[in-house]
Every structure is written in structure tokens, then in C-alpha cells.
C-alpha positions as CSV (number, residue, x, y, z in Angstrom):
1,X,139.3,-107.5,76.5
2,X,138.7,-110.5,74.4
3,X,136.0,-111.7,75.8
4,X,133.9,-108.4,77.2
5,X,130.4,-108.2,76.1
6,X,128.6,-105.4,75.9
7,X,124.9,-104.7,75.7
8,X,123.4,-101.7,73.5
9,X,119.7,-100.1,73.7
10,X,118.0,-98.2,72.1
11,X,115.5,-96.2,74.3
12,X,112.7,-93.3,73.5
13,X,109.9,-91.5,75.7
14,X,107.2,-90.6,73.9
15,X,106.2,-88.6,76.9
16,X,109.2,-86.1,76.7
17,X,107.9,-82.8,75.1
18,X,110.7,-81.9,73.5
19,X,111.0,-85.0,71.4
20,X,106.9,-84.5,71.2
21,X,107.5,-81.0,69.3
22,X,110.5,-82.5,67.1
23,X,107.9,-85.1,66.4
24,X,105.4,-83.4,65.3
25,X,107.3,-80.7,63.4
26,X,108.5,-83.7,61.4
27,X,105.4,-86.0,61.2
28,X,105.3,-87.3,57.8
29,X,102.2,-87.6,55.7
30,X,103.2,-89.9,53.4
31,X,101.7,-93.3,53.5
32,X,105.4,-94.8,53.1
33,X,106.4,-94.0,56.0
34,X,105.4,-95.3,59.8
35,X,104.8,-92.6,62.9
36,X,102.3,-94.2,65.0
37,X,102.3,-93.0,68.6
38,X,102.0,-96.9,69.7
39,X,106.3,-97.3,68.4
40,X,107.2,-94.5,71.2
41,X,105.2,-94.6,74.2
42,X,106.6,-95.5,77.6
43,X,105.3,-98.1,78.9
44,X,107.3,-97.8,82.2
45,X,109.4,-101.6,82.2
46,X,112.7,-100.1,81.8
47,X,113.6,-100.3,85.3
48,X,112.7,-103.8,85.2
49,X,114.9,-104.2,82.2
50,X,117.6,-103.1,84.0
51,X,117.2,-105.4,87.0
52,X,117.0,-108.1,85.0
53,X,120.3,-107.6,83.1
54,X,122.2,-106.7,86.5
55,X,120.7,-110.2,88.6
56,X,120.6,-112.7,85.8
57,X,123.2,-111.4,83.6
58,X,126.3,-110.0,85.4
59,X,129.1,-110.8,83.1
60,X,127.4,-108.0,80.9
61,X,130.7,-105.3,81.2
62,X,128.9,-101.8,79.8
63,X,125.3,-100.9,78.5
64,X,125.4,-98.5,76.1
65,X,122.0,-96.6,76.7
66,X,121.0,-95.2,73.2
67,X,118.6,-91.8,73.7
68,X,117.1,-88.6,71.7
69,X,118.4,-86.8,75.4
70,X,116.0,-87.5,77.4
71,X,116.2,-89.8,80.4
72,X,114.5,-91.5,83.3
73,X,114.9,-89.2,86.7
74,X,115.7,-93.1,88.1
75,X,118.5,-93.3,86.6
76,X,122.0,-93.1,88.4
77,X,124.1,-91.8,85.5
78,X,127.2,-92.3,87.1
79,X,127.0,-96.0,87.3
80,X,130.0,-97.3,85.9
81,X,128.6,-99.7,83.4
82,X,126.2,-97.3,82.0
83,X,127.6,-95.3,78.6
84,X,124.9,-92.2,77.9
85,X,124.6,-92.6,74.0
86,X,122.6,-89.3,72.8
87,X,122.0,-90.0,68.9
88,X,124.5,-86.8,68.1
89,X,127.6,-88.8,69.4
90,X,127.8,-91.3,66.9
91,X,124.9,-90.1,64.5
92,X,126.6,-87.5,61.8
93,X,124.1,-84.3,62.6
94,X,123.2,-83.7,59.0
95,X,120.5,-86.8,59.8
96,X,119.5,-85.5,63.2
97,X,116.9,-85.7,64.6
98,X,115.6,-89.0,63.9
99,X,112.5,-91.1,64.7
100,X,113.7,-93.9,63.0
101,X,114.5,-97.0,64.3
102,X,116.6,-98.4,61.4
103,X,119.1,-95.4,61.3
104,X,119.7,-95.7,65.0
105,X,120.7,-99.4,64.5
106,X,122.8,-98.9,61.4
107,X,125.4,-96.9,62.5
108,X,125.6,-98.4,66.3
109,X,129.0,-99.8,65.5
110,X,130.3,-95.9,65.6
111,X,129.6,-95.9,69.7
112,X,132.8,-94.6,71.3
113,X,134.1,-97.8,73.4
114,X,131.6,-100.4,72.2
115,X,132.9,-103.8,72.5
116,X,133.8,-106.2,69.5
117,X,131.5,-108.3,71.2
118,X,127.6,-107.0,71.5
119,X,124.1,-107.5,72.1
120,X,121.7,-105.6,70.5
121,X,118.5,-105.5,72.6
122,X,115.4,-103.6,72.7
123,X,113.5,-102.4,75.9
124,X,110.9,-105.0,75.0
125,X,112.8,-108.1,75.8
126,X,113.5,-108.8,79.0
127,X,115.6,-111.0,81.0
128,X,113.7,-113.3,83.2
129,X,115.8,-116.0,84.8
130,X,119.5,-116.4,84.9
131,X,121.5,-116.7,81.4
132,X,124.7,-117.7,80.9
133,X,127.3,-115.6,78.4
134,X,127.5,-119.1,76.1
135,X,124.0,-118.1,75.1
136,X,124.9,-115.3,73.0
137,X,128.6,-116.0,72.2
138,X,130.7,-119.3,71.6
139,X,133.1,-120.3,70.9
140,X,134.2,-116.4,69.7
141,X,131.4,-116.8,67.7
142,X,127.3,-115.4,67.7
143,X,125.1,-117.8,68.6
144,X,122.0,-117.5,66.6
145,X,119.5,-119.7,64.2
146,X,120.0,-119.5,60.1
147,X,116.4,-120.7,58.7
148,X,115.7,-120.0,55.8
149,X,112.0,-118.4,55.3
150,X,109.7,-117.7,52.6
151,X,108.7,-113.9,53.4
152,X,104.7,-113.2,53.5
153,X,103.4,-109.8,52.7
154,X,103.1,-107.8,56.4
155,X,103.9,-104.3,57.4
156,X,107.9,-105.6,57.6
157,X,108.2,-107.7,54.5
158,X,109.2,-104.8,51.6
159,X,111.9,-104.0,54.8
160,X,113.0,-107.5,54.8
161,X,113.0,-107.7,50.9
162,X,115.0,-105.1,50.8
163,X,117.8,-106.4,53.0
164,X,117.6,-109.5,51.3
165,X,118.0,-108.7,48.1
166,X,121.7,-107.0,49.4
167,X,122.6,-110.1,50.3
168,X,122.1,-112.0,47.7
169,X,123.7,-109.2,45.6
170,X,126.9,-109.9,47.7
171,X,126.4,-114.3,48.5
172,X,125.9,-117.2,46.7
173,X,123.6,-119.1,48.2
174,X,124.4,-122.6,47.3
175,X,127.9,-121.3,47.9
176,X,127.0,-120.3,51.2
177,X,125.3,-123.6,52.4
178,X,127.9,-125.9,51.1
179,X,130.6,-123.9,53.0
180,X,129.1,-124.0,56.3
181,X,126.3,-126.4,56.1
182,X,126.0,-127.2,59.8
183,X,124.7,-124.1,60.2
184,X,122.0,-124.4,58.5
185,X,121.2,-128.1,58.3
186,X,121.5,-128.6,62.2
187,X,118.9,-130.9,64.3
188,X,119.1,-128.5,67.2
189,X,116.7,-126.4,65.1
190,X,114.1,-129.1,65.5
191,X,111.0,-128.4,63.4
192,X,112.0,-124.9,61.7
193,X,115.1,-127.3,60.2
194,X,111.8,-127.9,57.4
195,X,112.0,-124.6,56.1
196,X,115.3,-124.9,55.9
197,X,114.8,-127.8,53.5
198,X,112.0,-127.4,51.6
199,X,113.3,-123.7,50.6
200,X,116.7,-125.4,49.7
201,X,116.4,-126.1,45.9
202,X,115.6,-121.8,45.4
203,X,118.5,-120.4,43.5
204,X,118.7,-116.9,45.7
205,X,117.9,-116.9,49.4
206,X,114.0,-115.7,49.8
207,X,114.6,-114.9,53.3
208,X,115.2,-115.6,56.7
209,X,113.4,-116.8,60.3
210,X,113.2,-113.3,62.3
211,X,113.0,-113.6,65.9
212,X,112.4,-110.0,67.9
213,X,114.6,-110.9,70.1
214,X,118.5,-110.0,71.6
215,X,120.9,-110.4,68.6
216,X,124.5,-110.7,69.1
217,X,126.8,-109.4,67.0
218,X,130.6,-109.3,65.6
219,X,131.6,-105.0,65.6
220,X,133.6,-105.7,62.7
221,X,131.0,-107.5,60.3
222,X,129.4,-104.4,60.7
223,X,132.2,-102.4,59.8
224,X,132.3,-104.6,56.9
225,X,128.9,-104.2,55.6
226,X,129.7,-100.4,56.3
227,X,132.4,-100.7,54.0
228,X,130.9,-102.7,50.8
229,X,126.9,-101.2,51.2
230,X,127.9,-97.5,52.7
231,X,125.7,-95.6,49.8
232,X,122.6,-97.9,50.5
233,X,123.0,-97.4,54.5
234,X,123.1,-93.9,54.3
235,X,120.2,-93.8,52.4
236,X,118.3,-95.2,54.8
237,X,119.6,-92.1,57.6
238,X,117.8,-89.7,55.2
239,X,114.4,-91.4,56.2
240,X,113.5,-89.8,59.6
241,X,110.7,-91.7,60.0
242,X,110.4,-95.7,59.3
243,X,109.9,-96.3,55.3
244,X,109.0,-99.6,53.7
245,X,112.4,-98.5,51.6
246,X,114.3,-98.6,54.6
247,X,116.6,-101.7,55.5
248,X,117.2,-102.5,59.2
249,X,119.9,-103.9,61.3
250,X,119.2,-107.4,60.1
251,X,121.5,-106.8,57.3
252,X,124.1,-107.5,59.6
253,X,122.6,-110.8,61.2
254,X,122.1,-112.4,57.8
255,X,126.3,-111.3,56.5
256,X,127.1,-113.2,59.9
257,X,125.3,-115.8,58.7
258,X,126.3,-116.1,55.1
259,X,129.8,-115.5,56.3
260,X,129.2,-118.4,58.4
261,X,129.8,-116.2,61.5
262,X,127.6,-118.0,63.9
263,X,127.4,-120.8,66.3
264,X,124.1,-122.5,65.6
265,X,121.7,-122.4,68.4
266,X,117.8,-123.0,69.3
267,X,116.3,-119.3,70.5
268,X,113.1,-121.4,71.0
269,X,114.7,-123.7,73.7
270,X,114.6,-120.4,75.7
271,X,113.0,-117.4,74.3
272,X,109.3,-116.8,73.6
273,X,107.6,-113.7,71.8
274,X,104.0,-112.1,73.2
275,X,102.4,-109.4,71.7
276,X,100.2,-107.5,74.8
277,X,96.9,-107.9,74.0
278,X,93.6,-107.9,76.3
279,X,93.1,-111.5,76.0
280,X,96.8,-112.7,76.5
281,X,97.5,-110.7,79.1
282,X,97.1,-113.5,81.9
283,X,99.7,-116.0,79.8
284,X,102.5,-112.8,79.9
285,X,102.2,-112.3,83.5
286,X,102.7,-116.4,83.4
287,X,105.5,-116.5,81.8
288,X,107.0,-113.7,84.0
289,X,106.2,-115.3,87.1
290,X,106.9,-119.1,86.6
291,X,110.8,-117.9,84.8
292,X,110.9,-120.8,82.9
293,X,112.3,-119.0,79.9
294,X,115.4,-116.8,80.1
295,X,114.3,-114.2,77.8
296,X,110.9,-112.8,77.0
297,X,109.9,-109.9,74.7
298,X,106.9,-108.6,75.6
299,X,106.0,-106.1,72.3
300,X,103.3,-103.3,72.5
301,X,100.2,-104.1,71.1
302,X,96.8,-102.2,69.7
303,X,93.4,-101.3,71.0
304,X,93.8,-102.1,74.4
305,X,92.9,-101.8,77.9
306,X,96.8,-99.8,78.2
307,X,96.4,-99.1,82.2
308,X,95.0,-102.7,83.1
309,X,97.7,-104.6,81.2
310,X,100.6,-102.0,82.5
311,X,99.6,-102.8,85.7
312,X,99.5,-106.0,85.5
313,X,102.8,-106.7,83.6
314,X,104.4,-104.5,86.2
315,X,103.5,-106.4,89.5
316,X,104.3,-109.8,87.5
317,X,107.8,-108.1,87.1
318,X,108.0,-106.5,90.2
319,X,107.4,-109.7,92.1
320,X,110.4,-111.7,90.2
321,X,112.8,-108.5,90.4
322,X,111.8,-107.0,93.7
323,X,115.3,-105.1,94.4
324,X,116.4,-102.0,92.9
325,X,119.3,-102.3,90.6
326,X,122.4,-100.4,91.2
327,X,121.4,-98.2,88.1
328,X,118.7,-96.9,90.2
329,X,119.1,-93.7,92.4
């Protein structure tokens, strides 16, 4: 149908010892690439994940569960808006198995069934309050938030470098801008609108505002990119752990936006990032339980008290999403 949207998710236990041997039989000791335990392990919110798309998000028609094989003993499999996505269904086997993240994005628009119209979550961000579809599409189009962005050196940046410099191998910028210039130039975006400005007169784009947050997304611009950048993707599927020469599924959200494939929209007006963290802790569990945002990524963090803010996070969730879903046995 025209108007179906779909949801797809990427999901992992680090707790599953089969994936645990694969891991380790491929654990790479190269400093260019990332394999810390902290990216895989469960921190059991999934169910809650789950609620949260059913209650506040019901015009969702399938979620395409993306998984290495393993799954949560919770989980009623025959739910009819649940698609089973094991990586060898739409990953070709020669790059099997992977424990990258970027591969697994990069080739999502080969799911069997996947709507032209998606949204690309992660089991991090979470649904808190009730959201309405305009969010994420109008107007046929993505809504999401071109700012441009002056990248600073972190663990992501030679990732985001990397994407960039595709797309301005492919875009114009001043050609891009002057074509759809209320994307970018747009008061909805409030304060970020000044990077926008002061990064204007720059010949090539130098990046763009990342949220981690749910991205929709157009099937066939990624078909497209498929079609004009194929050798460059597949390069990345050779890379079984995360590289700093990888490129990630942001390529995509940036040739929506330089195609002028997006309705522009403030995530801030309803989204907010945490980062768990011993001394946050209290402002998550906040945020949960006073659902003043709609969405809410809540991002593992390091060198902390994992049991006391599990627990906590889970009884703030718990108390806002009580009920089972119907993807519960």
C-alpha cells in the first residue's frame, strides 16, 4: 500500500554462545577496527521496545526484526506483524557472519516485503508517549532535519568523512541548497539553523547534524545509492567488524537530503539522546516516567554500575508500559 510503514531493527545478544564462539573466532586485532563487548550486550529493554511501538505507534504495519538467529524465548513468532530477518536472507553468504553494524544497514533495502516506506530504528530508542505517522512521513516525504555540521575528530568522524566525501563526489552543494532551500534554511530548526549559515559559504559540504535516533527512509533512494556507489558498499560487507574505513547507513539520509527528499522537521521538539551513565541515571528514569518526549534513545554507556542502572531503567519502563504486547508469549 501507499501509505504502509514499516519499521526495521537490527537486534544482537551478546549473551548467545553461538554468536560468542563466531565472535571470538573472528575477533580482530587490528586497531582499525571496533569489537568491544559494550556494542553487543543485552541489556534486556527489548520487550519494552516492543510495547512501546504496539501502544503509541499502531499504524506501524510490519517490524522486520533483524537477527544473527538467535532470539528472545518471549517472543511470539507467529505475530503477524513480526518478519524474522536472519542476516542470511538478504545478506549474500560470502560476507556471513558479520559483527558489523554498517553491513547490516547497507543492504536492508534487500528485506523480502519491506515497505517503500521505513523506519530504521535501533533497540536503543524507544517510544515513550504516543506518536503520530506525520512524524516520520509527509507529505510522501521523510521528515528529518538537514544541518549542516563541521565534523570534529571522535571515534565516528573518519566514518562520517568517509560518507561525506561520496556525497559530494555525486552533489553540488550550492546546487543542492539553491534547489531546495527550505530545507535547509527553515526557522523550525531554531538554533542549529546557525550552523546551517555560518558553514554556508564552504564550497563542498563538511558534514551533517547526526541524531541517533529513528530515521525514515525512501526504499528506492537506497536502491539508488545501490546502483551509482555499489563497489564502495560492498566494500564495506568485507569488514566484519566496524572499521574507521567503513561508511554507514547515513549515506542514504544525506542523498535524501541532497535530493531534496525530505520534509523539514525539528527532532529536538520531540526527541532527546542520554548516554547511561552513573550520574545521569536519575534524569533517564525522568524522562521515561514524566513522557514528555515521544522518542528517547537511551545508548549504553562505560564503566558503570550495569545492574543498578538496568534496574532502574527497567522499572521506569515497566511503570509507563505495564502490559505485555501481543509480541509476547
Amino acid at each position: 500500500m501507499l501509505y504502509d510503514i514499516d519499521i526495521v531493527i537490527p537486534w544482537v545478544d551478546g549473551t548467545d554462545p553461538k554468536w560468542q564462539s563466531e565472535f571470538k573466532k573472528y575477533n580482530p586485532s587490528s586497531l582499525l577496527s571496533d569489537a568491544r563487548f559494550e556494542r553487543y550486550r543485552d541489556w534486556k529493554f527489548l520487550k519494552y521496545w516492543f510495547r512501546g511501538v504496539e501502544r503509541f505507534a499502531p499504524w506501524v504495519r510490519k517490524i522486520h526484526f533483524i537477527t544473527f538467529g538467535h532470539l528472545p524465548d518471549w517472543l511470539d513468532l507467529d505475530n503477524p506483524k513480526l518478519n524474522i530477518v536472519k542476516h542470511e536472507d538478504y545478506i549474500p553468504n560470502e560476507y556471513l557472519p558479520l559483527f558489523n553494524s554498517h553491513p547490516i544497514e547497507l543492504f536492508i533495502n534487500r528485506i523480502k516485503g519491506l515497505s517503500e516506506k521505513f523506519i530504521y530504528f535501533n533497540d536503543d530508542m524507544f517510544l515513550i508517549s504516543p506518536i503520530n505517522s506525520n512524524i516520520f512521513f509527509k507529505k510522501g516525504l521523510p521528515c528529518d532535519m538537514p544541518i549542516l555540521n563541521a565534523l570534529t575528530p571522535s571515534s565516528v568522524s573518519p566514518i562520517r568523512m568517509n560518507v561525506v566525501e561520496i556525497i559530494n563526489n555525486n552533489f553540488k552543494k550550492k546546487h543542492v541548497i539553491s534547489s531546495y532551500p527550505f530545507n535547509w534554511i527553515n526557522l523550525k530548526y531554531k538554533k542549529y539553523l546557525f550552523k546551517t549559515l555560518c558553514l554556508l559559504p564552504w564550497k563542498n559540504f563538511t558534514g551533517f547534524l547526526d541524531q541517533h535516533a529513528p530515521t525514515p527512509y525512501l526504499k528506492f533512494t537506497l536502491d539508488k545509492v545501490w546502483s551509482l556507489e555499489e563497489a564502495k558498499l560492498i566494500q564495506v560487507a568485507n569488514d566484519k567488524f566496524r572499521s574507521i574505513t567503513g561508511i554507514n547507513q547515513y549515506i542514504f539520509r544525506y542523498w535524501q537530503f541532497c535530493e531534496g527528499n525530505t520534509h523539514p522537521i525539528n527532532i529536538y521538539d520531540f526527541y532527546k539522546y542520554h548516554e547511561i551513565s552513573d550520574r545521569g541515571i536519575d534524569d533517564i528514569v525522568a524522562d521515561i516516567m514524566e513522557q514528555k518526549l515521544k522518542i528517547l534513545t537511551i545508548n549504553d554507556g562505560y564503566d558503570i554500575d550495569f545492574n543498578l542502572c538496568q534496574k532502574k531503567i527497567i522499572s521506569a519502563l515497566e511503570y509507563i508500559l505495564p502490559e505485555k504486547s501481543s509480541f509476547e508469549i
